[in-house]
C-alpha positions in Angstrom: 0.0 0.0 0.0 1.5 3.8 -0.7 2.2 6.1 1.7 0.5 9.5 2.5 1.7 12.6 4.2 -0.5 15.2 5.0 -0.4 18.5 6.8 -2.1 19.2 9.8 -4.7 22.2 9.0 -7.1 22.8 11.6 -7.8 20.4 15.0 -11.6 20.9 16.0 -12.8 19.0 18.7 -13.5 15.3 17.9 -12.1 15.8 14.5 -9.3 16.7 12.2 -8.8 18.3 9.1 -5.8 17.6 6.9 -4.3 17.8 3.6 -3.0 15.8 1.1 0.5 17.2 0.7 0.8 16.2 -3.2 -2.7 16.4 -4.2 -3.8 19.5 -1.8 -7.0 17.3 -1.0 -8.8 17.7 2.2 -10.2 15.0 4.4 -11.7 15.6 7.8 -10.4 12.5 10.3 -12.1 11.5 13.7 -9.2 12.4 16.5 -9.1 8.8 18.1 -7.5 7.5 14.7 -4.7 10.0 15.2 -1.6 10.4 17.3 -2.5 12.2 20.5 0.5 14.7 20.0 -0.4 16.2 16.3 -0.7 19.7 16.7 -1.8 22.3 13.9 1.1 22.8 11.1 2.6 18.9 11.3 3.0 16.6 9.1 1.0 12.6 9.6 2.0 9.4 7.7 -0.3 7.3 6.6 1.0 3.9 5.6 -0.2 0.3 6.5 -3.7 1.6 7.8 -1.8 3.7 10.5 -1.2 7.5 11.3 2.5 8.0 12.5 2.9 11.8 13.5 6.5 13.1 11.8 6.2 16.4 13.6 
């Protein structure tokens, strides 16, 4: 499966918006699948049905 990075645009409440870094696509992401340390401006991996936060 390929990887995906995406940027970390805005954190609101329950949910997460990010976006594709290549594409520039949005998708909105319930918090529980994500890291607990992302914070607005980083960068997540997606690869092997996982989110790794880069920082």
């Amino acid at each position: 499966m390929e990887s995906r990075r995406y940027l970390v645009v805005l954190i609101n409440g329950d949910y997460v918006q990010l976006t594709d870094i290549e594409t520039g696509e949005p998708i909105t992401i319930a918090m529980a699948l994500l890291p607990e340390e992302i914070e607005e401006g980083g960068i997540v991996l997606y690869e092997n049905f996982c989110y790794v936060y880069l920082g």
